[in-house]
N, C-alpha and C positions, 0 to 999 in steps of 0.2 A: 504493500500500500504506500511506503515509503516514495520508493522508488514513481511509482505514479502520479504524487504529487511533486517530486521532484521533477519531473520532466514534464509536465504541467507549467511549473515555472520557469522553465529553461525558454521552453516555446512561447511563454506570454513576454519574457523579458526581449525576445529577438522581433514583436509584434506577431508571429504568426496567431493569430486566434485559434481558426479552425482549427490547426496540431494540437495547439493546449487544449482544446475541448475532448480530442480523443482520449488519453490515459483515463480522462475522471471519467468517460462514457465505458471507461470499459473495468470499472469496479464491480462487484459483481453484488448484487442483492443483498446475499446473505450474508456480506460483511459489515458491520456495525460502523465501517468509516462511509457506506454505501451514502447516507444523507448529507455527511460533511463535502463529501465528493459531487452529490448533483446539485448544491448550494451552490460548493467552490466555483462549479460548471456558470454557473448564472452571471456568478460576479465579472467571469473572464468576457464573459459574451455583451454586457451592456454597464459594467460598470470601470468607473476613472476615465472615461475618456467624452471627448464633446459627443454631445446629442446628434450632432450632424457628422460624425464619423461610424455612428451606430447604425447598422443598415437594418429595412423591415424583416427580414428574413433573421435577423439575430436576434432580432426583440421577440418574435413570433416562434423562437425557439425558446429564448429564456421564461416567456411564460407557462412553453409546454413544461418545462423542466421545474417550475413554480407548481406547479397544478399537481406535478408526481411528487415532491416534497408534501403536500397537502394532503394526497393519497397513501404516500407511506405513514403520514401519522393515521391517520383511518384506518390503516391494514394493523398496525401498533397495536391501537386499542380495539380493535376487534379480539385482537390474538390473549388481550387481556381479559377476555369475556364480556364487551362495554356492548352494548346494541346503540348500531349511529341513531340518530333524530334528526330530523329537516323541520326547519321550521321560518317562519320570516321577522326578517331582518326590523321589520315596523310594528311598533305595538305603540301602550299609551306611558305616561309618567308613573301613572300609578304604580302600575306591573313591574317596570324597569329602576324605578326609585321609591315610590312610597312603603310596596311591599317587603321592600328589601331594607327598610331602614336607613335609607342613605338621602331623604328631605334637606337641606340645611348643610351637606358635607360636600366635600368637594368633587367625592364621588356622585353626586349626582348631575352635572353638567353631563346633559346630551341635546345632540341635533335633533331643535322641533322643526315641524312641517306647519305653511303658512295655508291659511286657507282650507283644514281638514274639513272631510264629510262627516268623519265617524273621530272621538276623544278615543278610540279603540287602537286606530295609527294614525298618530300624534308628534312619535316622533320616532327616531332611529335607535335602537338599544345601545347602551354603550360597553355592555358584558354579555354574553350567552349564559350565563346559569341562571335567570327569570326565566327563560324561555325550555328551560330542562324543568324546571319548577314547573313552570304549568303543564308542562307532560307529566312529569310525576303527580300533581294534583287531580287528574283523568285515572290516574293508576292503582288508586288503591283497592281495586279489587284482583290484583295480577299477584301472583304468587312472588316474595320477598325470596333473593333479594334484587334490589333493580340496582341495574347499573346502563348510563345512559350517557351519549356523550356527541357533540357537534362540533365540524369543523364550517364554520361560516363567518362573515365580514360581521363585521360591527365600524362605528361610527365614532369617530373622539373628535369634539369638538378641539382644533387647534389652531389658534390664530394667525400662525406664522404660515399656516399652509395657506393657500392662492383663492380659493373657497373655503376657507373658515374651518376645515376640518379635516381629518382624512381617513381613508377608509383603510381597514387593516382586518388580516385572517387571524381571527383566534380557535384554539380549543378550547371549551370547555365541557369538565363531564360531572357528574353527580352517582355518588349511592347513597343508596336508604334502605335501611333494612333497622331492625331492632338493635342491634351491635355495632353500625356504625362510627366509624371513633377515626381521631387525626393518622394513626399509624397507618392507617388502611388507604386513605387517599396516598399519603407519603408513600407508600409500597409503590404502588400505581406510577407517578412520578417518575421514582426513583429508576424504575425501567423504563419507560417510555424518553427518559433523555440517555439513558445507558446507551439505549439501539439507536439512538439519533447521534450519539456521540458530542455528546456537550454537559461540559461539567459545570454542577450546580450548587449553591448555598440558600442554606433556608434561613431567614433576618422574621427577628418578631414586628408584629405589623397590625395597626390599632384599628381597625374595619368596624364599621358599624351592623353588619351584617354576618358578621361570625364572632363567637362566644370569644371574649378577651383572654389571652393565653393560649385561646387554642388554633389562630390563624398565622399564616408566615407567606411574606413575601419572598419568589423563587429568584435569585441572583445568578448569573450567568456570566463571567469576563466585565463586575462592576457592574453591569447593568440589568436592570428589575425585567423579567420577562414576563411575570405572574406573579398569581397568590392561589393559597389553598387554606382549608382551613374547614372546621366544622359548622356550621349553619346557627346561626342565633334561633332559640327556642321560638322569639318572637316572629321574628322571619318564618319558622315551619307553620306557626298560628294563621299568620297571613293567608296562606297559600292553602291551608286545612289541610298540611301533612301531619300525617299522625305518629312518624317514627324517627327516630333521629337522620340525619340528612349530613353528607360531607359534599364540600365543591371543590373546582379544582380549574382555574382558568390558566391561559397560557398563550404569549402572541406568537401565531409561527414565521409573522415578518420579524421579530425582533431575533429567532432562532436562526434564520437566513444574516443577519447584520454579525452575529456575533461570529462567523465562520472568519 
């Protein structure tokens, strides 16, 4: 694997692109450097260099190679017994902040929509686990335990971007069963960046939305990727979950930066 990224760099430092794309096309699946390698693939194909030297046919590959990064964490947490969920990206305040305890905190800043039909979508989510919550609030009559988990965009409001915001792929997944507790989401984790190959530290972290002490923000090369943590009682009350609840978010753009 060594050797493959070394000659990855050999060919990007002499400009040949297309060379340095082969070695990392040709890492094989089942190797755990497999993700670091179709990441590395991205950055040699459209990034450090001007926009007007980046041609369509690179872009239109780097996204292919984006889209299989997204599907390797899906094949992940399948392998970990998680069942994916689709669901959409617009809901209202309530669901996405009131429910969740986050009214008044900084975590509740998201993109509202001007002009709604329905207070239902209202505005953009700015986390996927409200939207695992109201799957798991349909479910309580499904045999425990659930394990449930989405890879889709969300919305963060950011000034500095060109439209006020920007849009970013996250995971997130959720269990609930009777016994769920912080180690068991940390399990979870702890493999899912193992096979993606990026190492992690877990920072305590004061969320309004998970029980004090028992949430932590996931660190990666200094910078925050996620948080995980166990569900505030009152948050399960919200939502009429009747059995303790763990979440587990994650950006897989910020997984792609830190390569």
């Amino acid at each position: 694997m060594t050797a493959a990224f070394g000659w990855a760099r050999l060919e990007l430092a002499a400009g040949n692109i297309d060379e340095a794309i082969l070695p990392l096309d040709d890492v094989p699946s089942t190797s755990r450097h497999y993700s670091t390698a179709r990441a590395t693939a991205i950055l040699v194909l459209v990034h450090g260099r001007p926009s007007s030297e980046v041609t369509y046919e690179q872009l239109t590959r780097a996204a292919a190679r984006l889209e299989q990064m997204a599907d390797r964490v899906r094949h992940l947490m399948v392998g970990l017994e998680f069942q994916e969920i689709i669901s959409n990206i617009m809901g209202s305040h309530q669901d996405f902040c009131t429910r969740m305890r986050l009214d008044g905190t900084e975590w509740a800043k998201v993109v509202e929509v001007d002009n709604v039909m329905s207070l239902s979508y209202s505005c953009l989510r700015q986390w996927i686990t409200p939207s695992l919550l109201q799957v798991e609030t349909n479910s309580s009559r499904a045999f425990y335990p659930h394990r449930m988990f989405e890879v889709g965009e969300v919305a963060i409001p950011d000034a500095s971007a060109d439209v006020g915001s920007r849009t970013v792929t996250m995971l997130g997944a959720v269990i609930a069963h009777a016994g769920a507790h912080f180690s068991e989401i940390h399990s979870c984790l702890d493999l899912l960046l193992y096979y993606l190959d990026r190492p992690f530290t877990l920072e305590p972290v004061d969320h309004p939305s998970f029980l004090d002490g028992r949430a932590g923000k996931i660190v990666s090369n200094g910078r925050v990727i996620g948080l995980l943590g166990e569900l505030h009682p009152e948050v399960l009350e919200h939502w009429q979950i009747g059995v303790p609840a763990v979440a587990l978010e994650v950006e897989i753009d910020r997984l792609l930066e830190e390569v």
